[in-house]
C-alpha positions as CSV (number, residue, x, y, z in Angstrom):
1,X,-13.0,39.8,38.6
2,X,-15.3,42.7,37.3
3,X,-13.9,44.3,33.5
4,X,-15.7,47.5,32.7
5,X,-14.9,51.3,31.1
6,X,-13.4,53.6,33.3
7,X,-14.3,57.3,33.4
8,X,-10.8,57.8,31.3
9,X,-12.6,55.4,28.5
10,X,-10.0,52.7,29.1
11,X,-10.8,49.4,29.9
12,X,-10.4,48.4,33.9
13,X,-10.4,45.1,35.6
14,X,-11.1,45.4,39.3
15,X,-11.2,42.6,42.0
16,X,-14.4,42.8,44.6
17,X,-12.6,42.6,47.8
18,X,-15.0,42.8,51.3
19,X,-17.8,44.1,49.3
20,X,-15.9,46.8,47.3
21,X,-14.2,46.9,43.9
22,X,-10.3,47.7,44.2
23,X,-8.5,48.0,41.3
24,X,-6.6,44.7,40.6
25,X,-2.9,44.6,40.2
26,X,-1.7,45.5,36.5
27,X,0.0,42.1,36.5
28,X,-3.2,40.6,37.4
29,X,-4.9,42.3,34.5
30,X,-2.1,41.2,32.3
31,X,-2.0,37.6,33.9
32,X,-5.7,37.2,32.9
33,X,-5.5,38.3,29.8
34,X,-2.6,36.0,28.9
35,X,-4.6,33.1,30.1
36,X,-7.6,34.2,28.0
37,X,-5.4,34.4,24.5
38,X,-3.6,31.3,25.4
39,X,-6.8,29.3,25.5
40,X,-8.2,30.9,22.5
41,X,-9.0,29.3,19.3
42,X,-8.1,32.7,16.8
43,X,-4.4,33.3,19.0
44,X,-3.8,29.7,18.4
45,X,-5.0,29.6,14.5
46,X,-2.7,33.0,13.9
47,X,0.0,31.5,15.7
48,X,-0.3,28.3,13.2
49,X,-1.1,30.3,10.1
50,X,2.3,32.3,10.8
51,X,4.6,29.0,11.2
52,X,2.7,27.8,7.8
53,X,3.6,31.3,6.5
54,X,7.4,30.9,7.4
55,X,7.3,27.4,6.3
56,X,6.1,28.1,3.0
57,X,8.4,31.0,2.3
58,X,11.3,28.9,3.4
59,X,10.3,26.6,0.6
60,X,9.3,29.5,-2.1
61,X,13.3,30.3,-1.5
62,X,14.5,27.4,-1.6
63,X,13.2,25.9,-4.7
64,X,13.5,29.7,-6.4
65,X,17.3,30.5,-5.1
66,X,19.0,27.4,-4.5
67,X,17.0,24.8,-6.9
68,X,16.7,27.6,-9.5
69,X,12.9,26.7,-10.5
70,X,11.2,29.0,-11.7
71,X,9.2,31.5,-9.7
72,X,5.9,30.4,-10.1
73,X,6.7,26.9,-9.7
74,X,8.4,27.6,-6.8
75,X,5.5,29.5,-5.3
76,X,2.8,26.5,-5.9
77,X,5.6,24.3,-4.0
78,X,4.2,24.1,-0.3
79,X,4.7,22.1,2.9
80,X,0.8,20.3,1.7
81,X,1.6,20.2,-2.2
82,X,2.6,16.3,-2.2
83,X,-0.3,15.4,0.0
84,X,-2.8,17.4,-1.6
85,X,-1.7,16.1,-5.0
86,X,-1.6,12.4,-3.9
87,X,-5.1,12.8,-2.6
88,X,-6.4,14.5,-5.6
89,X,-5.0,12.2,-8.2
90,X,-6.2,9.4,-6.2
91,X,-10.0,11.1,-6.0
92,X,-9.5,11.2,-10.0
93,X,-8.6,8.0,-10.7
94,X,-11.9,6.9,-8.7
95,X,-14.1,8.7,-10.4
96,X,-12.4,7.4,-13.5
97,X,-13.1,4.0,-13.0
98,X,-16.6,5.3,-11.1
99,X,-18.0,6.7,-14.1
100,X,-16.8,3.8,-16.0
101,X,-18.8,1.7,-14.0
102,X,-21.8,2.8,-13.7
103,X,-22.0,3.6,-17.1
104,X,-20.7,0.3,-18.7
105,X,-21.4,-2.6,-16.4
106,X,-24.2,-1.0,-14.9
107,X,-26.5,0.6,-17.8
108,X,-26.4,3.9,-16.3
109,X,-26.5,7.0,-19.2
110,X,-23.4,8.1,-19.2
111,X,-24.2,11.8,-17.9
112,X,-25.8,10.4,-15.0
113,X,-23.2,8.1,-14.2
114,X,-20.8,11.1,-14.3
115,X,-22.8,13.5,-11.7
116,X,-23.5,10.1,-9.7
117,X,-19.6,10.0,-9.4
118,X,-19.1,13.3,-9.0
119,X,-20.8,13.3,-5.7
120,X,-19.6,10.2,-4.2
121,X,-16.1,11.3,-4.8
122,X,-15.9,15.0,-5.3
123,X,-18.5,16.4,-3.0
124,X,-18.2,13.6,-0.5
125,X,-15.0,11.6,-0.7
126,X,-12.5,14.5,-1.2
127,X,-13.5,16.7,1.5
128,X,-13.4,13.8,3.6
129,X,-9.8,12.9,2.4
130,X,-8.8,16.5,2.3
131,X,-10.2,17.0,6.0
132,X,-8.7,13.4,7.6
133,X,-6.1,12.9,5.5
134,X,-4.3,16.2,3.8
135,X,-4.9,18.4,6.6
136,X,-5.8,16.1,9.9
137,X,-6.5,17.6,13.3
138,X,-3.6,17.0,15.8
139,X,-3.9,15.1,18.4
140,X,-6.1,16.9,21.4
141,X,-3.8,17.5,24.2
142,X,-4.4,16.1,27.7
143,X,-5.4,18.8,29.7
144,X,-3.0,19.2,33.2
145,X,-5.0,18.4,36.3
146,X,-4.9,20.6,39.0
147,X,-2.4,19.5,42.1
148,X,-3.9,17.1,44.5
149,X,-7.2,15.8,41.7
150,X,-7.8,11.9,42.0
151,X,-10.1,11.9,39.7
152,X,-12.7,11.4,41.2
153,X,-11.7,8.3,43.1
154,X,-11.3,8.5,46.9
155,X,-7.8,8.4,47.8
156,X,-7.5,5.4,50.9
């Protein structure tokens, strides 16, 4: 299949057929591209963004209209807020008792023991949690093999 610009300035996608280009089919052109956009990263992440979105203006109107909190409470309310929080409290209370120890069991000066911590935790430890456990990857999907594929194996 051969895309290129036309002498009208639009986009065509022609099919080499016997040594020639023939126009293809419009619903060949369309086909393509649908397959293209399905398997592409930026269709997927819009697609995902705009559930978030809806997700997180169901909440903003729920907690606003029917909870009656007020609107900027109900606007910091999300779908991640209780995971997000969990993790971040939890990355606090480590470097709590992080700078604590270092500083007093340890004999490290205090400020040190503080930028110490803040790296293990904040720089290291949170982006981890936030990245594996606030917002993990799904699952990859098992990719559909095509009709008649052993999988390598000789079929007997």
């Amino acid at each position: 299949m051969w895309m290129g610009r036309g002498v009208t300035g639009v986009d065509e996608v022609s099919v080499v057929r016997g040594g020639e280009a023939v126009p293809a089919a419009p619903t060949a052109a369309f086909s393509c591209l649908g397959r293209h956009l399905g398997r592409s990263w930026a269709t997927r992440s819009l697609a995902v963004g705009g559930v978030a979105t809806v997700l997180d203006i169901l909440t903003l109107l729920a907690c606003v209209k029917l909870a009656g909190l007020p609107t900027p409470v109900g606007a910091g309310l999300g779908p991640q807020v209780l995971r997000y929080g969990a993790a971040t409290g939890s990355a606090m209370l480590v470097h709590a008792v992080l700078v604590g120890w270092l500083a007093d069991r340890v004999g490290v000066l205090v400020v040190l023991a503080k930028l110490a911590a803040d790296v293990a935790v904040f720089t290291v430890g949170q982006l981890r949690l936030l990245r594996y456990v606030v917002f993990p990857r799904s699952a990859p999907r098992p990719r559909p093999r095509p009709p008649g594929f052993s999988g390598g194996r000789k079929e007997t």
